[in-house]
C-alpha positions in Angstrom: 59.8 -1.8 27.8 63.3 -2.4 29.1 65.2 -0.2 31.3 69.2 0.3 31.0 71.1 2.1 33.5 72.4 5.6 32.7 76.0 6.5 32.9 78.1 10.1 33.0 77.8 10.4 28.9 79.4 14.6 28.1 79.8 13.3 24.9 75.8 11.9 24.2 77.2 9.0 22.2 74.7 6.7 24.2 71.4 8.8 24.0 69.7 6.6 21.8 70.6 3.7 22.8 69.6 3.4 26.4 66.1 3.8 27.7 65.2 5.4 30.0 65.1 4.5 33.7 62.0 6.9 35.1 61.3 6.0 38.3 65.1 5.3 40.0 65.5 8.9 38.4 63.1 10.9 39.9 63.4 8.9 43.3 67.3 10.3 42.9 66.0 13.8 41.8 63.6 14.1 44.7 66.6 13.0 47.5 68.5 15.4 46.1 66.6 18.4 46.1 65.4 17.2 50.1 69.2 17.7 50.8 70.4 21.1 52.8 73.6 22.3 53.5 73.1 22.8 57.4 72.2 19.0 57.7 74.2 16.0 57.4 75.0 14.9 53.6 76.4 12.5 52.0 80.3 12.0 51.0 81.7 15.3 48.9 82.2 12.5 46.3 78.6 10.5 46.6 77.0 14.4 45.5 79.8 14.7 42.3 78.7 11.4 41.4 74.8 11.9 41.8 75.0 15.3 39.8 76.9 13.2 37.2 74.1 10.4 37.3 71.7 13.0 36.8 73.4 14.9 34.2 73.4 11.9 31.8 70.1 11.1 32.8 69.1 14.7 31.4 70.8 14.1 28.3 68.7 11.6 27.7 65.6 13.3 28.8 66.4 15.6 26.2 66.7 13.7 23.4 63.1 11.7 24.1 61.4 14.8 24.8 62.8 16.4 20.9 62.1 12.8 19.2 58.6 12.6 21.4 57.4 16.3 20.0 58.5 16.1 16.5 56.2 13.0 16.7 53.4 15.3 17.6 50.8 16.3 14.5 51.4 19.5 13.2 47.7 20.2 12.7 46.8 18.8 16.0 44.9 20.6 18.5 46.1 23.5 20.7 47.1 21.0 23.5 49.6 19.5 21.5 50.7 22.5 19.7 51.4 23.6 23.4 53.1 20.9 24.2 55.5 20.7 21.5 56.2 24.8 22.3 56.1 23.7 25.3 59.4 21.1 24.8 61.1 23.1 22.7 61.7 25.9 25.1 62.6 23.1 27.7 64.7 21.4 25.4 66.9 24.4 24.5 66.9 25.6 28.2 67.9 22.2 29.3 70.6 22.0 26.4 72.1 25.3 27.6 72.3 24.3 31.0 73.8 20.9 30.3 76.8 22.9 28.4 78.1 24.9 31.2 80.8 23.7 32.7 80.5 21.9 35.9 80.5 23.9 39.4 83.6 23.5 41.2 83.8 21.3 43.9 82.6 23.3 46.6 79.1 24.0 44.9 78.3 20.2 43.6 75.4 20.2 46.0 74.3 23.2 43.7 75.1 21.6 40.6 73.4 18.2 42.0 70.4 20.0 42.9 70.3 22.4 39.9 70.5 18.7 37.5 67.4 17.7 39.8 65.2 20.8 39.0 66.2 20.2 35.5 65.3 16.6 35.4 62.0 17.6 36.8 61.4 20.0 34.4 61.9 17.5 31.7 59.7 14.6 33.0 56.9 17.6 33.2 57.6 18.2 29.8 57.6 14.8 28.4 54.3 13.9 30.5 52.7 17.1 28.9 53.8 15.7 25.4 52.4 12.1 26.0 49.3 13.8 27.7 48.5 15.5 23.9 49.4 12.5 21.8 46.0 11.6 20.0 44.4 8.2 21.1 44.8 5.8 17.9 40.9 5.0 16.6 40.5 1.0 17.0 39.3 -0.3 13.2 36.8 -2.2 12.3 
């Protein structure tokens, strides 16, 4: 697999044409929730653009995690009748929260952190859906 890098896409002209990049992602997701107002952050401008980075990175996230659980069999056991319910609900939560318009300046550590949570909530989602995906049967 080949990773891209992920860029601010509102639009979601790009989400099936960039892998995904997992690990940078939740490395950025896990900073930015370890942030707190009362300690020192980074530049007003560094947390716009992180919230950004992880706001196309969740677009992304969302369209794997639809394609991933309408891969899922549809007579499959519960596991993956879970998981698919499971990324559905994610998937429309995630969708809703992507289309609000952005915080203003003075809650982008908000916004920043809220993206993380969300990312979060994804990759749990995605890893639940690859969890029920059947094992293929080696032939003869």
């Amino acid at each position: 697999m080949t990773y891209g890098s992920i860029v601010h896409d509102p639009a979601g002209r790009l989400d099936t044409h960039l892998p995904l990049d997992r690990e940078p992602n939740e490395r950025l997701a896990a900073v930015v929730l370890d942030w707190r107002q009362d300690e020192h952050l980074p530049p007003q401008a560094d947390i716009e653009q992180t919230a950004l980075q992880l706001t196309g990175y969740a677009r992304l996230l969302v369209h794997e995690v639809r394609t991933k659980a309408a891969a899922l069999p549809r007579d499959g056991h519960a596991s993956a009748v879970a998981a698919r319910t499971l990324a559905q609900i994610t998937a429309t939560e995630a969708d809703r929260r992507l289309s609000a318009p952005p915080l203003p300046t003075r809650h982008s550590l908000r916004a920043a952190q809220s993206r993380a949570r969300l990312v979060s909530a994804l990759h749990c989602a995605l890893d639940r859906i690859l969890a029920a995906v059947p094992a293929s049967v080696p032939g003869p």
